[in-house]
PDBQT receptor file of N, H, CA, C and O in Angstrom, charges set to zero:
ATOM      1  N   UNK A   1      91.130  39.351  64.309  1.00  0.00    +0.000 N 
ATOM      2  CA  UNK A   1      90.547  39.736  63.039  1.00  0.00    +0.000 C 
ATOM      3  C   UNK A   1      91.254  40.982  62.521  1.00  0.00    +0.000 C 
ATOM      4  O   UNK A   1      91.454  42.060  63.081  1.00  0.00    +0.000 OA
ATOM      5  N   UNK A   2      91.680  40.414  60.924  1.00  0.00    +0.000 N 
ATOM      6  H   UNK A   2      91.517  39.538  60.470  1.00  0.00    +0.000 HD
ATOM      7  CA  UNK A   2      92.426  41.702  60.518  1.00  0.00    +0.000 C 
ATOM      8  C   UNK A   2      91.126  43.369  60.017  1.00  0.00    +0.000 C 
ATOM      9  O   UNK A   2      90.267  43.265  59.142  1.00  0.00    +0.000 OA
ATOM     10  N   UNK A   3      91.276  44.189  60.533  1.00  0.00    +0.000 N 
ATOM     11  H   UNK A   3      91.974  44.273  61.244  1.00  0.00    +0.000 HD
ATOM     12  CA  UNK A   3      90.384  45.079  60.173  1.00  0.00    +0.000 C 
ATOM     13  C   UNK A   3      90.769  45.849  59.229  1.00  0.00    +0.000 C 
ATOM     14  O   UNK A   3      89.989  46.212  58.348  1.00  0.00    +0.000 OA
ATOM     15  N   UNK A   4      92.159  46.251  59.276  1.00  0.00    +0.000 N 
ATOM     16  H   UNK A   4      92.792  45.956  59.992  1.00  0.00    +0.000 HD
ATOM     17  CA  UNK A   4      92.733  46.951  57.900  1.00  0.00    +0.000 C 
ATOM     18  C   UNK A   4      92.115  46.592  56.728  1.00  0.00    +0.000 C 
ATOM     19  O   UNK A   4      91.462  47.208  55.886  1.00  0.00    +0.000 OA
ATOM     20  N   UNK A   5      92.620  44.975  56.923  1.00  0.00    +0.000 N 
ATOM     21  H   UNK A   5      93.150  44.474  57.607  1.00  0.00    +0.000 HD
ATOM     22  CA  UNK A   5      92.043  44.336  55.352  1.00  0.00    +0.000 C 
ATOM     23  C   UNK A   5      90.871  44.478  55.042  1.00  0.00    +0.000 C 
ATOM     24  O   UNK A   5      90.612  44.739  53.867  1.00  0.00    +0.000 OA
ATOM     25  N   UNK A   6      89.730  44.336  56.091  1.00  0.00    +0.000 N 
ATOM     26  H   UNK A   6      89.941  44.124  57.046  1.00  0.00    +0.000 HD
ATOM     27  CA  UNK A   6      88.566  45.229  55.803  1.00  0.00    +0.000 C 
ATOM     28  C   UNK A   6      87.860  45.754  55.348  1.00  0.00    +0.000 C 
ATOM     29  O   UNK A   6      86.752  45.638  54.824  1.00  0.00    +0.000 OA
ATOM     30  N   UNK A   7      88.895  46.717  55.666  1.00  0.00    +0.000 N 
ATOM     31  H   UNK A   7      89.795  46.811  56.092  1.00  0.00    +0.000 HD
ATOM     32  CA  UNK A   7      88.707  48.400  55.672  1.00  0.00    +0.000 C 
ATOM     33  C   UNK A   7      89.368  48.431  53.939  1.00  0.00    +0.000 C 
ATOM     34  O   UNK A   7      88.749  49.076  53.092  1.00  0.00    +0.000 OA
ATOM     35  N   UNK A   8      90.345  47.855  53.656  1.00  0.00    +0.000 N 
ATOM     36  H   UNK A   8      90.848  47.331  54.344  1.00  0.00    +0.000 HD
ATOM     37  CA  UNK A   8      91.060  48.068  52.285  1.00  0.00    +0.000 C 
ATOM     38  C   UNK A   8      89.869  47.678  51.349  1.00  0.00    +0.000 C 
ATOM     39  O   UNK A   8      89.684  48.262  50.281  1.00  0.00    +0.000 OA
ATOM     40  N   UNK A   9      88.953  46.512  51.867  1.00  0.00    +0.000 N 
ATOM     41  H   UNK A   9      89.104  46.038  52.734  1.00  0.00    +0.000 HD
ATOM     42  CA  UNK A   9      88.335  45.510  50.957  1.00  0.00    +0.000 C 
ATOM     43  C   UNK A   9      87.209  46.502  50.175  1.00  0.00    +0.000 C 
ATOM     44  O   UNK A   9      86.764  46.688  49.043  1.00  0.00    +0.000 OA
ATOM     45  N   UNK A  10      87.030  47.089  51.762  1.00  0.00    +0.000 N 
ATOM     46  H   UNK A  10      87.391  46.938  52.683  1.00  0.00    +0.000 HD
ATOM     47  CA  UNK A  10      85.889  48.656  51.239  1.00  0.00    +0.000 C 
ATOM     48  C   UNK A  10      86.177  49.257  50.817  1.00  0.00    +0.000 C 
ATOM     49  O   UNK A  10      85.406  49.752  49.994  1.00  0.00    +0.000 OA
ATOM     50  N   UNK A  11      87.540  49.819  50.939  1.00  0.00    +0.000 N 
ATOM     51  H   UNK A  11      88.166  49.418  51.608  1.00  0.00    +0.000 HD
ATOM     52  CA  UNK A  11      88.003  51.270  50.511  1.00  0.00    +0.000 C 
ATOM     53  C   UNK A  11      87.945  51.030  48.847  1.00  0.00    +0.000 C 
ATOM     54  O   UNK A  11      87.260  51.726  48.097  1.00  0.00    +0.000 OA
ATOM     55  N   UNK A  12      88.956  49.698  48.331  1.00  0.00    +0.000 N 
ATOM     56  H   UNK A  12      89.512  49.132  48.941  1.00  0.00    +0.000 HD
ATOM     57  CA  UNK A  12      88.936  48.841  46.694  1.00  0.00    +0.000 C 
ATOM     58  C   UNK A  12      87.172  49.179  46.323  1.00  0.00    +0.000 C 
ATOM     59  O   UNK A  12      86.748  50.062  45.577  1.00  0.00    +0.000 OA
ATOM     60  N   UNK A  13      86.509  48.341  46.974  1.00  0.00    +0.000 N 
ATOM     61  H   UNK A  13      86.853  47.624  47.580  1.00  0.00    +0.000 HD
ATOM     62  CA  UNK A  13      85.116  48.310  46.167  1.00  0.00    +0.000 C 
ATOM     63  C   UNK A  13      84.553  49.642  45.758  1.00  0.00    +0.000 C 
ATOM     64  O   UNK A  13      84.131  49.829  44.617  1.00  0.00    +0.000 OA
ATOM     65  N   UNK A  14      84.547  50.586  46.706  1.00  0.00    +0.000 N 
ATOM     66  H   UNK A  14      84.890  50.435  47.633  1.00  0.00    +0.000 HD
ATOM     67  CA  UNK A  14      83.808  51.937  46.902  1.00  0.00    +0.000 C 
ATOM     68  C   UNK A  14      84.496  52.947  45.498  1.00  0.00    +0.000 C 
ATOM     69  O   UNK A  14      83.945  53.614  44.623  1.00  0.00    +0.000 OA
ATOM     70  N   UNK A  15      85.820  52.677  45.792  1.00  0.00    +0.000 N 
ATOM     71  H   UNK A  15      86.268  52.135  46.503  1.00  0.00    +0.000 HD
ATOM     72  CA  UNK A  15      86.908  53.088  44.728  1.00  0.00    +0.000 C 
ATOM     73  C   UNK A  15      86.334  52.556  42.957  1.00  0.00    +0.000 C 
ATOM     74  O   UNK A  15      86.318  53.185  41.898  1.00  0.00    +0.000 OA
ATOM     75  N   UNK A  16      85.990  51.378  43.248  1.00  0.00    +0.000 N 
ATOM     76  H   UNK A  16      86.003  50.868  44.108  1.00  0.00    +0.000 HD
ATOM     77  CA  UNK A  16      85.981  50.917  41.722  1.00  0.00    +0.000 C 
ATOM     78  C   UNK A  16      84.332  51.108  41.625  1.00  0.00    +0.000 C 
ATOM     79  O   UNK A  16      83.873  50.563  40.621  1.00  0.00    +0.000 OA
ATOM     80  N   UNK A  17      83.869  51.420  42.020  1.00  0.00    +0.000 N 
ATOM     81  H   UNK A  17      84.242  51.863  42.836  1.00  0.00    +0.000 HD
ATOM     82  CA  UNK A  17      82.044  52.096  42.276  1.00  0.00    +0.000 C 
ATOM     83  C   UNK A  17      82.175  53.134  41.605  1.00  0.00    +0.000 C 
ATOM     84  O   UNK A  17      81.637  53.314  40.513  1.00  0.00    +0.000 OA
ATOM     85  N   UNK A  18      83.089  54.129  42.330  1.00  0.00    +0.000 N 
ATOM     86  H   UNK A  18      83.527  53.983  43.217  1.00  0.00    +0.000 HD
ATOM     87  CA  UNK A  18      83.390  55.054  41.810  1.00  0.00    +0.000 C 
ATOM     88  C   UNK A  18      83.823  55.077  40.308  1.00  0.00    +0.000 C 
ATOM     89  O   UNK A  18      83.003  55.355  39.433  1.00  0.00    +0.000 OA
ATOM     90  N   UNK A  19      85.123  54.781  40.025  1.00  0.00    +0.000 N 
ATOM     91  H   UNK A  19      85.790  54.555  40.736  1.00  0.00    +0.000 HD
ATOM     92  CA  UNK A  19      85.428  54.705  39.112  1.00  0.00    +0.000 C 
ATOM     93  C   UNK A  19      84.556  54.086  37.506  1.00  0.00    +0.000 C 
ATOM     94  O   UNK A  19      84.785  54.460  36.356  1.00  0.00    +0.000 OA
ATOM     95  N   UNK A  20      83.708  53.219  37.904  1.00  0.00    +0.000 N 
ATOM     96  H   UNK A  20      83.522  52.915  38.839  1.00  0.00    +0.000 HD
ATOM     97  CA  UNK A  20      82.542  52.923  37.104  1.00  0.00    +0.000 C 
ATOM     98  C   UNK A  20      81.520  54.328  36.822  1.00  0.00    +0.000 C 
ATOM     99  O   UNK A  20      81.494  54.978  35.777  1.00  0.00    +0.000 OA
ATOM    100  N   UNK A  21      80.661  54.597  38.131  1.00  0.00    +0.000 N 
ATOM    101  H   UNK A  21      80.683  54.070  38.981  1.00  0.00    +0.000 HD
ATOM    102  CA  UNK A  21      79.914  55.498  37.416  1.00  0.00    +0.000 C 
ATOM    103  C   UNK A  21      80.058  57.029  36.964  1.00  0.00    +0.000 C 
ATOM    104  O   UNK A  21      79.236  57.856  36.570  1.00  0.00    +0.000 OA
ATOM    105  N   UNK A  22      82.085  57.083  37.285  1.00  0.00    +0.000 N 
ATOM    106  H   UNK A  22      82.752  56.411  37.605  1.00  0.00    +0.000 HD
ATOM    107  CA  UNK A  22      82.004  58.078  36.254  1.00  0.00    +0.000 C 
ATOM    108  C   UNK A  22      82.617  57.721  35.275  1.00  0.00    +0.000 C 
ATOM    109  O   UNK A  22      83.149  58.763  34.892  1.00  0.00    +0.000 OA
ATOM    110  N   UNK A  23      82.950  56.805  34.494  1.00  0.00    +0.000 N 
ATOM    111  H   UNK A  23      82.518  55.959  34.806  1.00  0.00    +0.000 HD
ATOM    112  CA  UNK A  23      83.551  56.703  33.549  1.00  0.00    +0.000 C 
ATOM    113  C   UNK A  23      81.593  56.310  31.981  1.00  0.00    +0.000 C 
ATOM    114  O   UNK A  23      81.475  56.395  30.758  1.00  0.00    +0.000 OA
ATOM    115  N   UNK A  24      80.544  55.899  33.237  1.00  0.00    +0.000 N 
ATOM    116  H   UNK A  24      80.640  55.831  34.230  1.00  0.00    +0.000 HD
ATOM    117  CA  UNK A  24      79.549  56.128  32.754  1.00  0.00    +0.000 C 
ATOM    118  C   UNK A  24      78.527  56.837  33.139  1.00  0.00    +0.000 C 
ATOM    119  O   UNK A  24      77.358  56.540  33.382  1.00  0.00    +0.000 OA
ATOM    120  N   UNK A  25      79.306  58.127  33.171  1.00  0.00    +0.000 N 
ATOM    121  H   UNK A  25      80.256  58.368  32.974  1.00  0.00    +0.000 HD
ATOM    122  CA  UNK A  25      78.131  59.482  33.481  1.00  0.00    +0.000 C 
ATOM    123  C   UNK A  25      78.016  60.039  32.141  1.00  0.00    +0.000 C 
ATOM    124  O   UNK A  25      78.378  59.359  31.180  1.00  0.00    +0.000 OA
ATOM    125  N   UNK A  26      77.520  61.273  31.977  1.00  0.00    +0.000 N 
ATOM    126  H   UNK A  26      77.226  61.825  32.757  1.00  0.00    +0.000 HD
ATOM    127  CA  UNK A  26      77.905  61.987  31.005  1.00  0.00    +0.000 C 
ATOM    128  C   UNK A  26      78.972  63.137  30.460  1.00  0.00    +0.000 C 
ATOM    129  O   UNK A  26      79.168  63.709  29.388  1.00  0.00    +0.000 OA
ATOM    130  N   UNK A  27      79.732  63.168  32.202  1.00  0.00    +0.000 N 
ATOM    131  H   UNK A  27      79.573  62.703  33.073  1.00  0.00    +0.000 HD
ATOM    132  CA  UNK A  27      80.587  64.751  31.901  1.00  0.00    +0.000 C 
ATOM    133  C   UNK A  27      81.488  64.397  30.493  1.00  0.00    +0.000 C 
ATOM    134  O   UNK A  27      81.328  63.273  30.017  1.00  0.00    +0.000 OA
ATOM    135  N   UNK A  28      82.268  65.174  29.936  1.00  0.00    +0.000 N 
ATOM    136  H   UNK A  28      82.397  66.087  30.322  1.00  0.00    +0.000 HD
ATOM    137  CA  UNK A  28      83.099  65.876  29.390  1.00  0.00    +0.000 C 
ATOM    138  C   UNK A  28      84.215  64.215  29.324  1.00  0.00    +0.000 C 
ATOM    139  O   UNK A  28      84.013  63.396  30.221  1.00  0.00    +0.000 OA
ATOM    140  N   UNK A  29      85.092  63.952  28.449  1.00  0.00    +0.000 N 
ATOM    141  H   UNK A  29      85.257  64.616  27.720  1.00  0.00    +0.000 HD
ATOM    142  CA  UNK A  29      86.485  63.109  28.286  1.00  0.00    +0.000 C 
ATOM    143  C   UNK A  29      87.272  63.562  29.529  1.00  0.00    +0.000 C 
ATOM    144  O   UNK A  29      87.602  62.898  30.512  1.00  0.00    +0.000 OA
ATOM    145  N   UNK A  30      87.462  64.686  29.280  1.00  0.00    +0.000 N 
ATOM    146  H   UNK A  30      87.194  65.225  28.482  1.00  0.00    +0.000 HD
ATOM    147  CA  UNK A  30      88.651  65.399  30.316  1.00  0.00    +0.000 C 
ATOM    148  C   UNK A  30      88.309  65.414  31.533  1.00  0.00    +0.000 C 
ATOM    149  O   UNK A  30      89.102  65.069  32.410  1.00  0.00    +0.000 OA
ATOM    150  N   UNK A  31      86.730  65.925  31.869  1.00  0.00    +0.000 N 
ATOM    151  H   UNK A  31      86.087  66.205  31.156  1.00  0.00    +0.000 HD
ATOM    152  CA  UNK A  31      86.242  65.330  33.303  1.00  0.00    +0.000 C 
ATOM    153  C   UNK A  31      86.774  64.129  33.951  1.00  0.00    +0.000 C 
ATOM    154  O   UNK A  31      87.412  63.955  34.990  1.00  0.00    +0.000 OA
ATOM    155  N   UNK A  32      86.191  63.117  32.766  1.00  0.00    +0.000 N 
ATOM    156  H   UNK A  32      85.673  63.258  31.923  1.00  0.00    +0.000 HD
ATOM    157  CA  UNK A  32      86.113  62.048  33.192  1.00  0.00    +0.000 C 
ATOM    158  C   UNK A  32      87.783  61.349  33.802  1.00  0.00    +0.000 C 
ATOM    159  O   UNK A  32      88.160  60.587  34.692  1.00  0.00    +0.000 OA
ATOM    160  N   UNK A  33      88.204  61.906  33.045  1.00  0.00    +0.000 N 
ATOM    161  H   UNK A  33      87.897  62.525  32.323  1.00  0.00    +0.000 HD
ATOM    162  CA  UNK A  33      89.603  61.557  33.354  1.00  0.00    +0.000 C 
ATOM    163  C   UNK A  33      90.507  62.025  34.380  1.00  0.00    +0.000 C 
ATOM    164  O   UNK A  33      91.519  61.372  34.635  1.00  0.00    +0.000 OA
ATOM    165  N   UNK A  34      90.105  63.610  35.287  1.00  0.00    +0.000 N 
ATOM    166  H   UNK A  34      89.283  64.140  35.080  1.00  0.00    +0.000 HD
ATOM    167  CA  UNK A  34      90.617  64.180  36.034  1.00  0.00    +0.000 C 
ATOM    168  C   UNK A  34      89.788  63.507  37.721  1.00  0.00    +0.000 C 
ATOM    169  O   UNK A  34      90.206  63.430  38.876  1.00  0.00    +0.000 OA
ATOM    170  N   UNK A  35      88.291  63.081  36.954  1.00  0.00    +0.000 N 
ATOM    171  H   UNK A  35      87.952  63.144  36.015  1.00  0.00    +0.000 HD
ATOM    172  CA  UNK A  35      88.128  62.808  38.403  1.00  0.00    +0.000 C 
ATOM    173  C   UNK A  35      88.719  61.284  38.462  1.00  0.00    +0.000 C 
ATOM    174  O   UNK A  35      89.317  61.135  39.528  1.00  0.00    +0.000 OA
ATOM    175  N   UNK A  36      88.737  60.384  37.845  1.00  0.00    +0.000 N 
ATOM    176  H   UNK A  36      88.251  60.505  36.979  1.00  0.00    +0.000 HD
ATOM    177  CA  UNK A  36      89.219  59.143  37.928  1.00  0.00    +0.000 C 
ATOM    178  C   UNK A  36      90.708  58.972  38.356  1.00  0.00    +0.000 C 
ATOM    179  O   UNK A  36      90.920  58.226  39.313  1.00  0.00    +0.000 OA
ATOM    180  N   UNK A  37      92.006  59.726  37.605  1.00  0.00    +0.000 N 
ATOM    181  H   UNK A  37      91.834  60.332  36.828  1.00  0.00    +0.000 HD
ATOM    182  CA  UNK A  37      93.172  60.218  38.680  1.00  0.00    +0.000 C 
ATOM    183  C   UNK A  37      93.177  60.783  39.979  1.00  0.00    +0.000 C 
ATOM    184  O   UNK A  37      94.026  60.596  40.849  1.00  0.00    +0.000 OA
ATOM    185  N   UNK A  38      91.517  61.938  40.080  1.00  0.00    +0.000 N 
ATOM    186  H   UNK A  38      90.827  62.090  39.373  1.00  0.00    +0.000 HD
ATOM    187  CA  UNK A  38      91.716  61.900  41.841  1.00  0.00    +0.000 C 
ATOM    188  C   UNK A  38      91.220  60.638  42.944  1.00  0.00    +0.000 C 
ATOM    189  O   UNK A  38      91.643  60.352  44.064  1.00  0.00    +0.000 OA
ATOM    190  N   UNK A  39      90.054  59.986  42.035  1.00  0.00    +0.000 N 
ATOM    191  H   UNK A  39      89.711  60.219  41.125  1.00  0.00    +0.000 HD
ATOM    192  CA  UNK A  39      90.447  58.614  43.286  1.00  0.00    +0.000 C 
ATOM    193  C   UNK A  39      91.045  58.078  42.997  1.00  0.00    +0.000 C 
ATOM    194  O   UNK A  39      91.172  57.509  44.081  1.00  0.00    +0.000 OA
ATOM    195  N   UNK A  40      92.090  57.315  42.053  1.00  0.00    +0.000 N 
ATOM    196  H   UNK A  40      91.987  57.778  41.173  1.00  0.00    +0.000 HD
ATOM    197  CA  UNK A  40      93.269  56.572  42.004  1.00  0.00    +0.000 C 
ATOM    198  C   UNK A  40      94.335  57.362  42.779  1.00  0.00    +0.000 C 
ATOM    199  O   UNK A  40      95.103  56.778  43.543  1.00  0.00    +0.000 OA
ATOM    200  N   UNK A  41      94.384  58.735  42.576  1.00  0.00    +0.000 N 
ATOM    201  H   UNK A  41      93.760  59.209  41.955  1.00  0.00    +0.000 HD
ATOM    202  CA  UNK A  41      95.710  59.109  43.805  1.00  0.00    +0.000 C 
ATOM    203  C   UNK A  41      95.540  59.065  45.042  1.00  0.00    +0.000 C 
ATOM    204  O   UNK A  41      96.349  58.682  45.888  1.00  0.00    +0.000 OA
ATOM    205  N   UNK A  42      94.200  59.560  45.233  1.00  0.00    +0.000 N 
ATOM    206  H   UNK A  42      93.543  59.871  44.546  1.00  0.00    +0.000 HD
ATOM    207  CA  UNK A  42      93.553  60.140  47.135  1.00  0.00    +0.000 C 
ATOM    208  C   UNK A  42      92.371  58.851  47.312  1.00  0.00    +0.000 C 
ATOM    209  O   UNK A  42      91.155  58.929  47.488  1.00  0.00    +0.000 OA
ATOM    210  N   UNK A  43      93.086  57.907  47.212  1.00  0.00    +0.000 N 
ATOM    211  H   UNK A  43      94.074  57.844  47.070  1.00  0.00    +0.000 HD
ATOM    212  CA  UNK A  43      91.528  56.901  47.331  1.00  0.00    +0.000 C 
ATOM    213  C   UNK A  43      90.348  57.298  48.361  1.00  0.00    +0.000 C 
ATOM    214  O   UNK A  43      89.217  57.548  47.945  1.00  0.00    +0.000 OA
ATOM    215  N   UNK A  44      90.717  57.345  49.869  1.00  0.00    +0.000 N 
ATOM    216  H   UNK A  44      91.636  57.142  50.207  1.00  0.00    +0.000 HD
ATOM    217  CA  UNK A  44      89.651  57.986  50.439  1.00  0.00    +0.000 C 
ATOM    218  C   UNK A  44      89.180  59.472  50.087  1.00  0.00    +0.000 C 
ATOM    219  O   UNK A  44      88.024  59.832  49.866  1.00  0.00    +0.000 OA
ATOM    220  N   UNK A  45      90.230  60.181  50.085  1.00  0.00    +0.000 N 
ATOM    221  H   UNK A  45      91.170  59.889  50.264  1.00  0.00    +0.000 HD
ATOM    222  CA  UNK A  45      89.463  61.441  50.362  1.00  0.00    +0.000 C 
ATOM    223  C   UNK A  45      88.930  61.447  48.488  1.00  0.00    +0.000 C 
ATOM    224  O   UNK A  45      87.712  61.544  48.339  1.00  0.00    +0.000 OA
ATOM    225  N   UNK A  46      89.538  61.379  47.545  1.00  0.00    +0.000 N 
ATOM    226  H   UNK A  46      90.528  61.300  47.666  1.00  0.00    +0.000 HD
ATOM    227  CA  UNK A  46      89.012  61.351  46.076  1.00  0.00    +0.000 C 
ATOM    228  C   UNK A  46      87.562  60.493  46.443  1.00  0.00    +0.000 C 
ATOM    229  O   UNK A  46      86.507  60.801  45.888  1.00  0.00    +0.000 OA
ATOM    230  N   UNK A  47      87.611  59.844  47.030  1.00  0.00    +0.000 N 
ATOM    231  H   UNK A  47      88.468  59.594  47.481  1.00  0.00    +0.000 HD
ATOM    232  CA  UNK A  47      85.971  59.320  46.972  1.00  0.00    +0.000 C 
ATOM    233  C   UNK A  47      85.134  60.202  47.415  1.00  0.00    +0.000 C 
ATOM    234  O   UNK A  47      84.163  60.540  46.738  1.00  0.00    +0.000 OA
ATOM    235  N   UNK A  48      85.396  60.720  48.655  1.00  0.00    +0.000 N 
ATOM    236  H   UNK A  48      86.185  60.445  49.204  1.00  0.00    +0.000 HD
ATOM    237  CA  UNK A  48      84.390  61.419  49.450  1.00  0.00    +0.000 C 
ATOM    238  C   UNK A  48      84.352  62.483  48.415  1.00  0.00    +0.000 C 
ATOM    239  O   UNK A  48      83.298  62.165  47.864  1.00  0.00    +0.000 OA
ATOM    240  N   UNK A  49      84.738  63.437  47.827  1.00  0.00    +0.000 N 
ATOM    241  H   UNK A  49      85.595  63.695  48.275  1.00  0.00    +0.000 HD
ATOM    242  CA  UNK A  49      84.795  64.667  47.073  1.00  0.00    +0.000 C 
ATOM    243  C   UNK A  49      84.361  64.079  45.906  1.00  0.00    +0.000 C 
ATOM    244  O   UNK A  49      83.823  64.858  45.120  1.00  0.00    +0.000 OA
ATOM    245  N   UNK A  50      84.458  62.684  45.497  1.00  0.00    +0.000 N 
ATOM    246  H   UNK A  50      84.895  62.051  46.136  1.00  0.00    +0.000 HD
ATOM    247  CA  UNK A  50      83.691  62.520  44.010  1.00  0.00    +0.000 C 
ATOM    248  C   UNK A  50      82.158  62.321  44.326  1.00  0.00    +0.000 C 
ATOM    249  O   UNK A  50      81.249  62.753  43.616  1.00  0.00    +0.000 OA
ATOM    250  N   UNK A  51      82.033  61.745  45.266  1.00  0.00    +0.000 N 
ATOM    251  H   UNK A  51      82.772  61.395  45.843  1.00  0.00    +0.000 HD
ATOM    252  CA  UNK A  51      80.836  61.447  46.069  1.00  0.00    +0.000 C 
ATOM    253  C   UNK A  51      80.115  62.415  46.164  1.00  0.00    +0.000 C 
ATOM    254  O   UNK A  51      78.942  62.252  45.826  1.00  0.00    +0.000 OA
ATOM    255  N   UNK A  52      80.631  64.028  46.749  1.00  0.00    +0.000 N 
ATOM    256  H   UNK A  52      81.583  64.160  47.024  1.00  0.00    +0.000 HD
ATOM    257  CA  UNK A  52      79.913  64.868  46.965  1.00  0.00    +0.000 C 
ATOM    258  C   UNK A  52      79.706  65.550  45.893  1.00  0.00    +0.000 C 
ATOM    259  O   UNK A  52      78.536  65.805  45.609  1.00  0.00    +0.000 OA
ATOM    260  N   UNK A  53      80.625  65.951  45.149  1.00  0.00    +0.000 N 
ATOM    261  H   UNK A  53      81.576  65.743  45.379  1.00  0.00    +0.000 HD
ATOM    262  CA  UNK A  53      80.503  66.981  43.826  1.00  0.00    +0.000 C 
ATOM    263  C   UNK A  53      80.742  66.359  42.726  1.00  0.00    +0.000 C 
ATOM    264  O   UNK A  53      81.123  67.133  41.848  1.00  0.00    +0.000 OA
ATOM    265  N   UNK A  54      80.676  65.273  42.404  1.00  0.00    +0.000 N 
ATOM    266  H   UNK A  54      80.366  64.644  43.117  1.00  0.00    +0.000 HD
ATOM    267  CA  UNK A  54      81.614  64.460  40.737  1.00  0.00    +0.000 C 
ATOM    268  C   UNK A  54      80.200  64.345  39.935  1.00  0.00    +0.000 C 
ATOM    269  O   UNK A  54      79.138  64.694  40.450  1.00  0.00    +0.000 OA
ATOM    270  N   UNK A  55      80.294  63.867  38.740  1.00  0.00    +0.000 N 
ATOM    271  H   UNK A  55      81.157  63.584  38.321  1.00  0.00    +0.000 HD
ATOM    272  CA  UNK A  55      79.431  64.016  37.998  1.00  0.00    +0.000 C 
ATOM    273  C   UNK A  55      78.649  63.126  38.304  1.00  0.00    +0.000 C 
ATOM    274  O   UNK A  55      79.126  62.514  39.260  1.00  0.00    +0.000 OA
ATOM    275  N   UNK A  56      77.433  62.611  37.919  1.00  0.00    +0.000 N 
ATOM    276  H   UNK A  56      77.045  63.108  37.143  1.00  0.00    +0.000 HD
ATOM    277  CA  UNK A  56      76.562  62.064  38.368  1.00  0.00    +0.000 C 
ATOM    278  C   UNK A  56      76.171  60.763  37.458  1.00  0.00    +0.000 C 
ATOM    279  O   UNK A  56      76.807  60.874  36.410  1.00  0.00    +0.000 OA
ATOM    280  N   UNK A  57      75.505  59.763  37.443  1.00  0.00    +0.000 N 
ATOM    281  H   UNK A  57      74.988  59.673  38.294  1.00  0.00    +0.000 HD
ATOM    282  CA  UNK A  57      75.722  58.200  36.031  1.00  0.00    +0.000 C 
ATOM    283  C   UNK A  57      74.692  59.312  35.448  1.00  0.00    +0.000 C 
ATOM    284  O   UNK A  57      73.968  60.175  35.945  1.00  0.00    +0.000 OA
ATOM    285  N   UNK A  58      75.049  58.773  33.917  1.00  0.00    +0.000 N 
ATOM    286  H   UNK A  58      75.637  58.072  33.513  1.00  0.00    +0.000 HD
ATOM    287  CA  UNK A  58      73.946  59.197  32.760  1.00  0.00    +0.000 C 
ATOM    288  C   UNK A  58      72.911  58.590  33.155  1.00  0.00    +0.000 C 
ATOM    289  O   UNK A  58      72.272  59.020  32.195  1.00  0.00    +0.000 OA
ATOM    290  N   UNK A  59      71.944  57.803  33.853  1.00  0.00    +0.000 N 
ATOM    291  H   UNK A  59      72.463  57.454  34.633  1.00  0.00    +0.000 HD
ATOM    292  CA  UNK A  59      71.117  57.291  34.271  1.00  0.00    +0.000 C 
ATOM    293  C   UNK A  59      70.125  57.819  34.630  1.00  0.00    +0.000 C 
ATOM    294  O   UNK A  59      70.594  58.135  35.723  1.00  0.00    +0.000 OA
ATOM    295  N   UNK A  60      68.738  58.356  34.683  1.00  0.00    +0.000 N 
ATOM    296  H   UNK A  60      68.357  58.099  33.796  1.00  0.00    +0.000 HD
ATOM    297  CA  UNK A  60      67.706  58.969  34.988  1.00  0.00    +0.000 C 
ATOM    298  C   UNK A  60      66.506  58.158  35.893  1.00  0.00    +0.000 C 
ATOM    299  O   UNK A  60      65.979  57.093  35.570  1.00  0.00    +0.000 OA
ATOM    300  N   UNK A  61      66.271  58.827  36.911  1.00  0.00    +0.000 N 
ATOM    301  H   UNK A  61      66.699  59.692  37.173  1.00  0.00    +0.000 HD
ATOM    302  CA  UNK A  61      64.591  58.555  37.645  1.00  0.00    +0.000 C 
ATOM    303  C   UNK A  61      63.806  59.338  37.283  1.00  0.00    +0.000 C 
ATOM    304  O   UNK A  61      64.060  60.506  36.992  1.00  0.00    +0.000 OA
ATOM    305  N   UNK A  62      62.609  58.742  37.245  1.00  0.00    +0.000 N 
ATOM    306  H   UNK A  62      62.403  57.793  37.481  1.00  0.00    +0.000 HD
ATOM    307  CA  UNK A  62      61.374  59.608  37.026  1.00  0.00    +0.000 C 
ATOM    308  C   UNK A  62      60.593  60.017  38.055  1.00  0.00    +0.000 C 
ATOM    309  O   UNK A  62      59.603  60.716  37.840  1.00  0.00    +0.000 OA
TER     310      UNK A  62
């Protein structure tokens, strides 16, 4: 069993997760655009750091 592929299949999905809910959060154009080049360059580590600090979906709980 290939595990890389996997591991890529996750790394793609998590990546384009990403890339969705900040392109529909609310930060800033320029935000949006600086964090989306850091997970397209650093796919893992740009995730984990968008994950922890990136803007958050315009979306609200009550």
């Amino acid at each position: 069993m290939e595990y890389a592929g996997i591991g890529g299949l996750i790394v793609l999905a998590l990546n384009i997760w990403a890339i969705i809910s900040i392109l529909s959060s609310s930060a800033t154009t320029g935000a949006k655009v600086l964090w989306t080049l850091l997970v397209l360059v650093l796919p893992i580590l740009g995730f984990i750091i968008w994950f922890l600090a990136g803007p958050k979906s315009g979306a609200t709980t009550a």
